[in-house]
C-alpha positions as CSV (number, residue, x, y, z in Angstrom):
1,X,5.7,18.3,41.7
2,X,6.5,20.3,38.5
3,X,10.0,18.5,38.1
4,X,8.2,15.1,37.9
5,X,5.3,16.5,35.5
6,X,8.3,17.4,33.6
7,X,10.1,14.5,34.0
8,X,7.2,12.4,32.8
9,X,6.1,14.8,29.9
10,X,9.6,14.0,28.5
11,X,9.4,10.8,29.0
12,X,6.0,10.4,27.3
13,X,7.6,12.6,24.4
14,X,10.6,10.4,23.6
15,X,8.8,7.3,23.7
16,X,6.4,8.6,21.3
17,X,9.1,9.5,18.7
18,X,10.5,6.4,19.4
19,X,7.2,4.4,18.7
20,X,6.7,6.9,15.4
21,X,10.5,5.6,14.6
22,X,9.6,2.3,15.2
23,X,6.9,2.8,12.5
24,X,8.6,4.3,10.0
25,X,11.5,1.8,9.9
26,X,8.6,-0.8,9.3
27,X,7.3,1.0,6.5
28,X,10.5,1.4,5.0
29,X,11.2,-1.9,5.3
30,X,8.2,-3.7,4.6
31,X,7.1,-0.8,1.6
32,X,9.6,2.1,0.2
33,X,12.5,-0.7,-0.4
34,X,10.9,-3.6,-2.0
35,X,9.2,-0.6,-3.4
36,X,12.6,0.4,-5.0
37,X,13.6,-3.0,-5.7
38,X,11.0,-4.4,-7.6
39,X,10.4,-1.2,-9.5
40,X,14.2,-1.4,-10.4
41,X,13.8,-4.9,-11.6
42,X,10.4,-4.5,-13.7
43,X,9.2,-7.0,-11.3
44,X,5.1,-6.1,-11.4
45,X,3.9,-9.1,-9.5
46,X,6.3,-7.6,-6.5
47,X,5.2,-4.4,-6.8
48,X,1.6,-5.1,-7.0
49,X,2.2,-7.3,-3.8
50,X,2.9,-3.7,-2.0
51,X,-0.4,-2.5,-2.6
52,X,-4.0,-3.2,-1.4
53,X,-6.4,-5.0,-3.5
54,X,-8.5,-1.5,-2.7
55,X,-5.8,0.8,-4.2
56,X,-7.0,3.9,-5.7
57,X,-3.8,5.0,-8.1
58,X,-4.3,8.5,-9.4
59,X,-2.1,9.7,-11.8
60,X,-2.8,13.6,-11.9
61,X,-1.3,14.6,-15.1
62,X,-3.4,11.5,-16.5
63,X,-6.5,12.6,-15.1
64,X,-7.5,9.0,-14.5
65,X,-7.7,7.0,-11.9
66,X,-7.3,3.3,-11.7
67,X,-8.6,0.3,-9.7
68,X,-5.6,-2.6,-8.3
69,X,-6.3,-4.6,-11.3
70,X,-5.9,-1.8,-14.1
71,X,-3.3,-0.4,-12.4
72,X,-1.4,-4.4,-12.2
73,X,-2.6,-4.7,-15.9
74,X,-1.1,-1.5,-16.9
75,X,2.3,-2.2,-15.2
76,X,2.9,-6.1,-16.4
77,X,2.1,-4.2,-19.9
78,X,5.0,-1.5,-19.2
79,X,7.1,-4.0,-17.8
80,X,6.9,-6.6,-20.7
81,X,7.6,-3.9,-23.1
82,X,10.5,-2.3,-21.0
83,X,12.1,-5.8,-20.5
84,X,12.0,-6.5,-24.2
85,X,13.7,-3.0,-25.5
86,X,16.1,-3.8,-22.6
87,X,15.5,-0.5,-20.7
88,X,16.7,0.1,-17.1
89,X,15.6,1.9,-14.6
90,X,15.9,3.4,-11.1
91,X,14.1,5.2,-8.4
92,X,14.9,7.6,-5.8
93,X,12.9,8.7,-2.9
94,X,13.2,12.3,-0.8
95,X,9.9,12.6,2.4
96,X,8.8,15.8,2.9
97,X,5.7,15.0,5.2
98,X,5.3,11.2,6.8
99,X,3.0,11.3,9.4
100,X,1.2,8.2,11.1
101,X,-0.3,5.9,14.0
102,X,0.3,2.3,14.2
103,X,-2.3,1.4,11.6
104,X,-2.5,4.2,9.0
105,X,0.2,6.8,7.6
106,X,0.2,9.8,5.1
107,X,3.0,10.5,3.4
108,X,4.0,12.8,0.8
109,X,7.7,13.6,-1.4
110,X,9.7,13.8,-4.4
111,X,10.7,10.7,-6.3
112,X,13.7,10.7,-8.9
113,X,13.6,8.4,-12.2
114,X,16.6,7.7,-14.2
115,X,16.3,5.3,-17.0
116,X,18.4,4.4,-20.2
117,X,17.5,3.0,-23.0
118,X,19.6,-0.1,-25.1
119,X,21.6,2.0,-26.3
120,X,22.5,4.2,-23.0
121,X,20.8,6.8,-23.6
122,X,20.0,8.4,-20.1
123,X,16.8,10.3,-18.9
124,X,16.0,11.5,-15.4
125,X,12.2,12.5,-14.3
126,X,11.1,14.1,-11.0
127,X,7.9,13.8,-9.3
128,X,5.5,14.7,-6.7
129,X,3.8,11.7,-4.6
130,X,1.3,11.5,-1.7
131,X,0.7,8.1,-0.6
132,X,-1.9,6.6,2.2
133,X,-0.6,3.6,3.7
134,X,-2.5,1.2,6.1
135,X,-1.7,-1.7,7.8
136,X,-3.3,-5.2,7.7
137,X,-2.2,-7.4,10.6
138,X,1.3,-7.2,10.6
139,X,1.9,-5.8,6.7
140,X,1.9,-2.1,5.5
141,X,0.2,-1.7,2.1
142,X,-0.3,1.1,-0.6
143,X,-4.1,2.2,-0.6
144,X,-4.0,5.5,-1.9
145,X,-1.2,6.6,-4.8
146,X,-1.0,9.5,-6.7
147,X,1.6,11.4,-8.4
148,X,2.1,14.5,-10.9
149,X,5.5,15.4,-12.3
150,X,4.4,19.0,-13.3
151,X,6.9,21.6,-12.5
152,X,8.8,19.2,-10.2
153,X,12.7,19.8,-10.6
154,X,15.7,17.9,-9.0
155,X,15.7,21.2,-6.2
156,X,12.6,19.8,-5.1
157,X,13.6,16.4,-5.1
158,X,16.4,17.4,-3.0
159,X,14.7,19.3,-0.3
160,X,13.2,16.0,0.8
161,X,14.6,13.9,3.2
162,X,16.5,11.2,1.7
163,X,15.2,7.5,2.0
Protein backbone atom coordinates (compact mmCIF):
# COMPACT_ATOMS: atom_id res chain seq x y z
CA UNK A 1 0.00 0.00 0.00
CA UNK A 2 2.74 2.60 0.82
CA UNK A 3 4.60 1.72 -2.51
CA UNK A 4 1.52 2.68 -4.57
CA UNK A 5 0.67 5.89 -2.40
CA UNK A 6 4.18 6.56 -3.44
CA UNK A 7 3.94 5.55 -6.67
CA UNK A 8 0.99 7.84 -7.31
CA UNK A 9 2.30 10.85 -5.18
CA UNK A 10 5.10 10.86 -7.89
CA UNK A 11 3.08 10.58 -10.42
CA UNK A 12 0.71 13.44 -9.42
CA UNK A 13 4.11 15.40 -8.80
CA UNK A 14 5.54 15.11 -12.36
CA UNK A 15 2.53 15.78 -14.05
CA UNK A 16 1.98 18.83 -12.21
CA UNK A 17 5.47 20.23 -13.17
CA UNK A 18 4.77 19.17 -16.47
CA UNK A 19 1.32 21.01 -16.68
CA UNK A 20 3.25 24.25 -14.83
CA UNK A 21 5.87 23.61 -17.98
CA UNK A 22 3.19 23.46 -20.24
CA UNK A 23 2.23 26.97 -18.89
CA UNK A 24 5.21 28.60 -18.94
CA UNK A 25 6.23 27.66 -22.51
CA UNK A 26 2.79 29.37 -23.42
CA UNK A 27 3.52 32.38 -21.74
CA UNK A 28 6.76 32.63 -23.29
CA UNK A 29 5.51 32.09 -26.32
CA UNK A 30 2.41 33.97 -26.51
CA UNK A 31 3.97 37.06 -24.06
CA UNK A 32 7.98 37.44 -23.04
CA UNK A 33 9.01 36.95 -27.02
CA UNK A 34 6.67 39.05 -28.97
CA UNK A 35 7.36 40.91 -25.85
CA UNK A 36 11.07 41.16 -26.95
CA UNK A 37 10.40 41.52 -30.46
CA UNK A 38 8.19 44.27 -30.64
CA UNK A 39 10.04 46.16 -27.98
CA UNK A 40 13.21 45.56 -30.24
CA UNK A 41 11.43 46.99 -33.22
CA UNK A 42 9.69 50.13 -31.58
CA UNK A 43 6.61 48.42 -32.67
CA UNK A 44 3.95 50.02 -29.91
CA UNK A 45 0.74 48.71 -31.54
CA UNK A 46 2.47 45.01 -30.88
CA UNK A 47 3.32 45.67 -27.70
CA UNK A 48 0.24 47.17 -26.53
CA UNK A 49 -1.51 44.03 -28.12
CA UNK A 50 0.34 42.02 -25.11
CA UNK A 51 -1.41 43.77 -22.60
CA UNK A 52 -4.97 43.96 -21.18
CA UNK A 53 -7.13 46.87 -21.88
CA UNK A 54 -7.25 46.88 -17.72
CA UNK A 55 -3.37 47.18 -17.35
CA UNK A 56 -2.25 48.92 -14.47
CA UNK A 57 1.60 50.01 -15.44
CA UNK A 58 3.49 51.31 -12.46
CA UNK A 59 6.67 52.75 -13.03
CA UNK A 60 8.20 53.04 -9.34
CA UNK A 61 10.93 55.41 -9.80
CA UNK A 62 8.10 57.56 -11.64
CA UNK A 63 5.75 57.31 -8.96
CA UNK A 64 2.92 57.28 -11.39
CA UNK A 65 0.81 54.93 -12.49
CA UNK A 66 -0.89 54.65 -15.80
CA UNK A 67 -4.11 53.34 -17.44
CA UNK A 68 -3.68 50.98 -21.13
CA UNK A 69 -4.35 54.10 -23.02
CA UNK A 70 -1.65 56.44 -21.35
CA UNK A 71 0.61 53.89 -21.09
CA UNK A 72 -0.06 53.08 -25.39
CA UNK A 73 -0.03 56.98 -25.72
CA UNK A 74 3.19 57.33 -23.93
CA UNK A 75 4.95 54.46 -25.84
CA UNK A 76 3.80 55.43 -29.75
CA UNK A 77 5.29 58.93 -28.32
CA UNK A 78 8.74 57.21 -27.39
CA UNK A 79 8.66 55.10 -30.27
CA UNK A 80 8.01 57.99 -32.92
CA UNK A 81 10.79 59.90 -31.40
CA UNK A 82 13.21 56.80 -31.08
CA UNK A 83 12.54 55.83 -34.72
CA UNK A 84 13.25 59.30 -35.97
CA UNK A 85 16.89 59.86 -34.04
CA UNK A 86 17.40 56.25 -35.41
CA UNK A 87 18.02 54.73 -31.95
CA UNK A 88 18.15 50.92 -31.39
CA UNK A 89 17.42 48.92 -28.88
CA UNK A 90 17.23 45.55 -27.10
CA UNK A 91 15.94 43.68 -24.24
CA UNK A 92 16.98 40.92 -22.12
CA UNK A 93 15.08 38.95 -19.63
CA UNK A 94 16.45 36.82 -16.38
CA UNK A 95 12.98 35.08 -13.89
CA UNK A 96 13.63 34.95 -10.55
CA UNK A 97 10.02 33.98 -9.28
CA UNK A 98 7.19 32.67 -12.05
CA UNK A 99 4.61 31.10 -10.39
CA UNK A 100 0.99 30.26 -11.79
CA UNK A 101 -2.28 28.20 -12.47
CA UNK A 102 -3.74 27.81 -15.84
CA UNK A 103 -5.43 31.17 -15.74
CA UNK A 104 -3.31 33.61 -13.74
CA UNK A 105 0.60 33.88 -13.15
CA UNK A 106 3.03 36.20 -10.98
CA UNK A 107 6.16 36.74 -12.15
CA UNK A 108 9.03 38.71 -11.09
CA UNK A 109 13.08 39.34 -12.63
CA UNK A 110 15.70 41.37 -13.99
CA UNK A 111 15.44 42.88 -17.49
CA UNK A 112 18.65 44.18 -19.38
CA UNK A 113 18.44 47.31 -21.88
CA UNK A 114 21.07 48.06 -24.27
CA UNK A 115 20.55 50.86 -26.74
CA UNK A 116 22.72 53.00 -29.12
CA UNK A 117 22.13 56.02 -30.35
CA UNK A 118 22.85 57.28 -34.42
CA UNK A 119 25.99 57.61 -33.83
CA UNK A 120 26.74 54.14 -31.79
CA UNK A 121 26.93 55.34 -28.89
CA UNK A 122 26.06 52.28 -26.49
CA UNK A 123 24.15 52.30 -23.10
CA UNK A 124 22.96 49.34 -20.97
CA UNK A 125 20.19 49.68 -18.07
CA UNK A 126 19.05 47.04 -15.64
CA UNK A 127 15.86 46.65 -14.04
CA UNK A 128 13.60 45.07 -11.61
CA UNK A 129 10.02 43.84 -12.94
CA UNK A 130 6.95 42.07 -11.36
CA UNK A 131 4.41 41.34 -13.78
CA UNK A 132 0.68 39.65 -13.19
CA UNK A 133 -0.38 37.88 -16.18
CA UNK A 134 -3.92 36.39 -16.80
CA UNK A 135 -5.36 34.57 -19.43
CA UNK A 136 -8.42 35.27 -21.56
CA UNK A 137 -9.67 32.22 -23.49
CA UNK A 138 -6.75 31.00 -25.06
CA UNK A 139 -4.30 34.30 -24.83
CA UNK A 140 -1.98 35.35 -21.88
CA UNK A 141 -2.10 39.14 -21.34
CA UNK A 142 -0.05 41.84 -19.17
CA UNK A 143 -2.54 43.18 -16.37
CA UNK A 144 -0.25 44.32 -13.90
CA UNK A 145 3.47 45.96 -14.85
CA UNK A 146 5.70 47.58 -12.75
CA UNK A 147 9.32 48.19 -12.73
CA UNK A 148 12.14 50.28 -10.76
CA UNK A 149 15.75 50.25 -11.97
CA UNK A 150 17.15 51.57 -8.54
CA UNK A 151 20.18 49.84 -7.44
CA UNK A 152 19.68 47.01 -9.98
CA UNK A 153 23.21 45.98 -11.50
CA UNK A 154 23.99 43.38 -14.25
CA UNK A 155 24.82 40.70 -10.98
CA UNK A 156 21.35 40.92 -10.50
CA UNK A 157 20.33 40.55 -13.80
CA UNK A 158 22.34 37.59 -14.00
CA UNK A 159 21.23 35.68 -11.06
CA UNK A 160 17.93 35.27 -12.98
CA UNK A 161 17.12 32.55 -14.90
CA UNK A 162 17.67 33.32 -18.45
CA UNK A 163 14.67 33.53 -20.92
Amino acid sequence: MKTLLCAILTCSFFITLAQSDNIETEINNQVWLPFIKTYNNFDAIGFMNLHSRDLVRVPVDAKKIYTFEEYSINNQQSNEMSLRNKRKQAIEFSFEDRIHNETSAFETGYYKVTSSDNQGKTRTFYGKFTVVLRKFGDRWKIVLDSDTGKNITESNFLSGKKL
